[in-house]
C-alpha positions as CSV (number, residue, x, y, z in Angstrom):
1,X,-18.7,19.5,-11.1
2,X,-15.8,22.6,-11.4
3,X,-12.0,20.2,-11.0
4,X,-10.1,21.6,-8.3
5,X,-6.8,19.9,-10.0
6,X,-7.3,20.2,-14.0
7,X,-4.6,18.7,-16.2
8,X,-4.7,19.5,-19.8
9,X,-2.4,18.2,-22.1
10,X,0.4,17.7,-19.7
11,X,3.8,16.6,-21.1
12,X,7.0,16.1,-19.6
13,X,10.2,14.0,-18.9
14,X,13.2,13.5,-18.1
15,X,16.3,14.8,-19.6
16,X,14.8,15.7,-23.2
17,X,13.5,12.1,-23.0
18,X,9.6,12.4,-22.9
19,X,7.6,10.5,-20.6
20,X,4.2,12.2,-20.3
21,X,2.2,12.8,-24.2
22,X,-0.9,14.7,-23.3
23,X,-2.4,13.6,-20.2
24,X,-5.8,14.9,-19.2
25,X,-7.3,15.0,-15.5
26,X,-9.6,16.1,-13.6
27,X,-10.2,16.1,-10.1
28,X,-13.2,17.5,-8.7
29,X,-13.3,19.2,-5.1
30,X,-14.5,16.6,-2.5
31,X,-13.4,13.1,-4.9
32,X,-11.0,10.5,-5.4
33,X,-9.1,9.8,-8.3
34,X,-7.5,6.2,-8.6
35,X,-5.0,6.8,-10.8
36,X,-3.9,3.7,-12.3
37,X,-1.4,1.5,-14.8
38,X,1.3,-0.8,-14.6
39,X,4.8,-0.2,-13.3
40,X,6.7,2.7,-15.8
41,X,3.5,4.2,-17.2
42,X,3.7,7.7,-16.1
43,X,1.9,8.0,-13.0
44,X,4.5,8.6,-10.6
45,X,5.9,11.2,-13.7
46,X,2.4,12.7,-13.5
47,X,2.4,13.3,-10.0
48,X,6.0,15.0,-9.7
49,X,5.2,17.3,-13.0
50,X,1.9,18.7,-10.9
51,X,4.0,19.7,-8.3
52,X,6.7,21.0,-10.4
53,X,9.1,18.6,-9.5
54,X,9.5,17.4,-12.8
55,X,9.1,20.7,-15.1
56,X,6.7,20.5,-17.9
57,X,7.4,20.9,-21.2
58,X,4.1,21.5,-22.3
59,X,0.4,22.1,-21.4
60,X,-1.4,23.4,-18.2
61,X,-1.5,22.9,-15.0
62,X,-4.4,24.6,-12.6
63,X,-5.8,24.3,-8.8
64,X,-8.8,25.8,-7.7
65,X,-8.5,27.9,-11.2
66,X,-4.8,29.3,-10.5
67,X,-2.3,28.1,-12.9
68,X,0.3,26.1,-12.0
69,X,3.0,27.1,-14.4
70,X,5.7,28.8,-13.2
71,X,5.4,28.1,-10.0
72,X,8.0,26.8,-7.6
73,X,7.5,23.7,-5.7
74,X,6.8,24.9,-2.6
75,X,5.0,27.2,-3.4
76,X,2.1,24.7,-5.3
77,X,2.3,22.8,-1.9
78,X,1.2,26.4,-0.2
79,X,-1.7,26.3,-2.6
80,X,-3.1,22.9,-0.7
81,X,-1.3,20.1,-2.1
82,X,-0.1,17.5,0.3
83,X,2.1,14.5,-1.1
84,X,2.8,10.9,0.9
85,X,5.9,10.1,-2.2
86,X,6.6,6.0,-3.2
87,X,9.3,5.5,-0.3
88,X,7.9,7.3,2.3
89,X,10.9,9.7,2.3
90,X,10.1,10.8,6.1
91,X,13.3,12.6,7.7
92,X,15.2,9.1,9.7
93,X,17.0,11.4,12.1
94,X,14.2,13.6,13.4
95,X,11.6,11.9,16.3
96,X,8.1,11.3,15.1
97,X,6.5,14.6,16.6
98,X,9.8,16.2,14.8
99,X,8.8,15.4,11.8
100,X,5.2,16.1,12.7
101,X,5.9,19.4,12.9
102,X,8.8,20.4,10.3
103,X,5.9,20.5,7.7
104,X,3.3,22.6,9.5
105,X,1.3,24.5,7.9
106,X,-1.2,27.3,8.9
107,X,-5.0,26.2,7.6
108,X,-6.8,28.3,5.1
109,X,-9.9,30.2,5.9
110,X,-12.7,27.7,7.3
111,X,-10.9,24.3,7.0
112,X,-10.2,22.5,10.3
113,X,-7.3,22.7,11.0
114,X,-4.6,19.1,11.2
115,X,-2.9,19.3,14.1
116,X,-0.5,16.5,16.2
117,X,-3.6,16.0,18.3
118,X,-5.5,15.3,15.3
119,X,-2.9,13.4,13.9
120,X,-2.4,11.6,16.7
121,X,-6.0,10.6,17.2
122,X,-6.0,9.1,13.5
123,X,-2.9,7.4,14.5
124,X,-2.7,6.5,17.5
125,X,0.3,4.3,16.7
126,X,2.2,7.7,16.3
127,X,1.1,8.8,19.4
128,X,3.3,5.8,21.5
129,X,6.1,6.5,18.8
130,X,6.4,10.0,19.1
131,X,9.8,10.4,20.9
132,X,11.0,7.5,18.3
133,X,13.3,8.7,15.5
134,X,12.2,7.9,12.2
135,X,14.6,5.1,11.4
136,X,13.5,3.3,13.9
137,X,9.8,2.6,13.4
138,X,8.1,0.1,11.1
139,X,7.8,0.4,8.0
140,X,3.3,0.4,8.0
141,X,4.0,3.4,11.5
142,X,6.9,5.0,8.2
143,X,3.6,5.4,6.4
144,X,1.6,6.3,8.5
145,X,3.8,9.5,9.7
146,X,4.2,10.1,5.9
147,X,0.4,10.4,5.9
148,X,0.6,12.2,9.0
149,X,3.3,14.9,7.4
150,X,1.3,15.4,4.3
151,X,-2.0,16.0,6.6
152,X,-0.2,18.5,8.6
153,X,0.7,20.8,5.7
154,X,-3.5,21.0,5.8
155,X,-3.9,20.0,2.2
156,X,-7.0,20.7,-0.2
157,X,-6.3,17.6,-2.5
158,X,-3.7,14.8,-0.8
159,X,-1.8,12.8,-3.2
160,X,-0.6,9.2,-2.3
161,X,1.7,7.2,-4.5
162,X,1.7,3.3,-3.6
163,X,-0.7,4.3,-0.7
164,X,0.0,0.9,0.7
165,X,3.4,-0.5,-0.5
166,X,4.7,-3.2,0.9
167,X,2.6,-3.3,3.9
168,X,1.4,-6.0,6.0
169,X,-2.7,-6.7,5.3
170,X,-3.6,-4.9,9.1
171,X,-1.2,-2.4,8.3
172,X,-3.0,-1.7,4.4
173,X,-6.6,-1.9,5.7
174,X,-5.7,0.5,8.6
175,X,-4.8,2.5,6.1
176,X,-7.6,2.5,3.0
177,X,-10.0,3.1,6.3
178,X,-8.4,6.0,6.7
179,X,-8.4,7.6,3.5
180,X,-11.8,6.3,3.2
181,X,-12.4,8.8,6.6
182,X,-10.7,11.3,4.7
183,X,-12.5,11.3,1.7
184,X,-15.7,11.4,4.2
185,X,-14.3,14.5,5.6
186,X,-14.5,16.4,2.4
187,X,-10.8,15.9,1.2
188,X,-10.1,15.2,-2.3
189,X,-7.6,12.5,-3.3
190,X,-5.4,11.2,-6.1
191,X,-4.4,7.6,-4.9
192,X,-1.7,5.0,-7.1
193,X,-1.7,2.1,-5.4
194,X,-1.4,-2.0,-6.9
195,X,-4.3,-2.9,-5.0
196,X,-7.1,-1.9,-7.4
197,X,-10.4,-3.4,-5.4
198,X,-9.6,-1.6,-2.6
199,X,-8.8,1.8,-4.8
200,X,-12.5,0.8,-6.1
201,X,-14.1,1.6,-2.5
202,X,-12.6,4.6,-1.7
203,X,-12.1,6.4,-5.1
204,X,-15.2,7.0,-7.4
205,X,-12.9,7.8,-10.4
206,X,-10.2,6.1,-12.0
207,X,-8.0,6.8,-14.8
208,X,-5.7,4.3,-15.9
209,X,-2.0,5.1,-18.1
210,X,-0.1,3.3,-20.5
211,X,3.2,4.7,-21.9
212,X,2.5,8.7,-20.8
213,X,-1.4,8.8,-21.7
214,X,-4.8,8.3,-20.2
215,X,-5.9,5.4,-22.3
216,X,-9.3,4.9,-19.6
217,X,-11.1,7.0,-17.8
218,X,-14.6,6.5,-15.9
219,X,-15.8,5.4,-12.7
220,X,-13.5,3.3,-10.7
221,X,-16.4,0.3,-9.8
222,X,-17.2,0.0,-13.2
223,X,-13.3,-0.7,-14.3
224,X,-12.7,-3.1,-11.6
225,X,-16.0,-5.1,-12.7
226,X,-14.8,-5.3,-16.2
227,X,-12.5,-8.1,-16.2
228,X,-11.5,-7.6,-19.7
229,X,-10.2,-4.0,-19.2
230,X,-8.4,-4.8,-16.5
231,X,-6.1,-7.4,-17.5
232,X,-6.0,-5.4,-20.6
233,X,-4.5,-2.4,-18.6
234,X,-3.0,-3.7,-15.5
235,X,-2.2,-7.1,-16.2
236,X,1.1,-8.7,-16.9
């Protein structure tokens, strides 16, 4: 299956101090990726260096076959990459719908289009918050609209990073039943989030760091069924 996001031999980090030694991804068109590792592995590193926000310092970077490298931020988001950040990072001053609509983007040719309505009818929550400002709703409705923004940019691959962080259990199964409905609809994902059985029955994929490499990659069911591996990987 062709990867829509292709990752070969990505490196970067932080003020000359490396953080990422060769990573390797692929995500196909239509699939989820769990990526996974403990905390300080590289993933949220990985995420930011696809999108430029962290420059690489070596390797490639392509999406749907264009190369990456070069590009501004912005402008790989324009290409069909949506991101829900750790933190939510949603705008506190602006209302719901405000926010809603400050990352609008117009769809590309054939893809239904996300819309408030649409939005809205995924979260209906949103819908009775929509005159709120952003600082004052909860912290599960906070990632919800993050979600939300991301969607509305009309992304080809949507990237979550600690999908459900600090959430209350209603709140985090609201939400993996979403991205499961997502993933139904044909979107590709990348998901990092702590809960791993739950990554397991969205995502058929996962690939799992340890200090700025993929040290395991291979379906996501099998991983969570080898005990072994994963306390090797993810415990503490």
């Amino acid at each position: 299956m062709t990867a829509l996001l292709a990752l070969r031999g990505l490196t970067a980090g932080y003020g000359g101090a490396p953080v990422l030694f060769g990573v390797d991804l692929d995500v196909p068109a239509g699939a989820a990726l769990a990526l996974m590792g403990r905390n300080g592995m590289g993933k949220t590193t990985t995420v930011r260096a696809i999108l430029g926000l962290v420059p690489p310092t070596g390797g490639s970077r392509t999406f749907d076959g264009v190369p990456l490298a070069g590009l501004k931020p912005h402008r790989i988001a324009r290409l069909g990459i949506g991101l829900v950040p750790e933190g939510r990072q949603i705008f506190p001053t602006l209302t719901v719908e405000e926010n809603l609509i400050a990352t609008a983007a117009l769809p590309r040719a054939g893809q239904r289009a996300w819309t408030l309505e649409r939005v809205y009818g995924l979260f209906p929550r949103l819908a009775e918050r929509r005159r709120h400002f952003g600082n004052r709703i909860s912290g599960g409705e906070q990632q919800m609209l993050a979600i939300g923004r991301a969607l509305m940019t009309n992304p080809r691959l949507l990237i979550l990073d600690e999908a459900t962080e600090g959430l209350a259990p209603l709140i985090r199964a609201e939400i993996w039943a979403v991205l499961s409905m997502l993933k139904g609809e044909g979107l590709s994902l990348i998901v990092i989030d702590k809960h791993v059985s739950a990554l397991a029955q969205v995502c058929e994929q996962a690939a799992v760091m340890e200090k700025g490499r993929v040290v395991h990659a291979g379906p996501a069911a099998a991983f969570v069924a080898d005990a072994g591996l994963a306390s090797r990987y993810l415990g503490v």
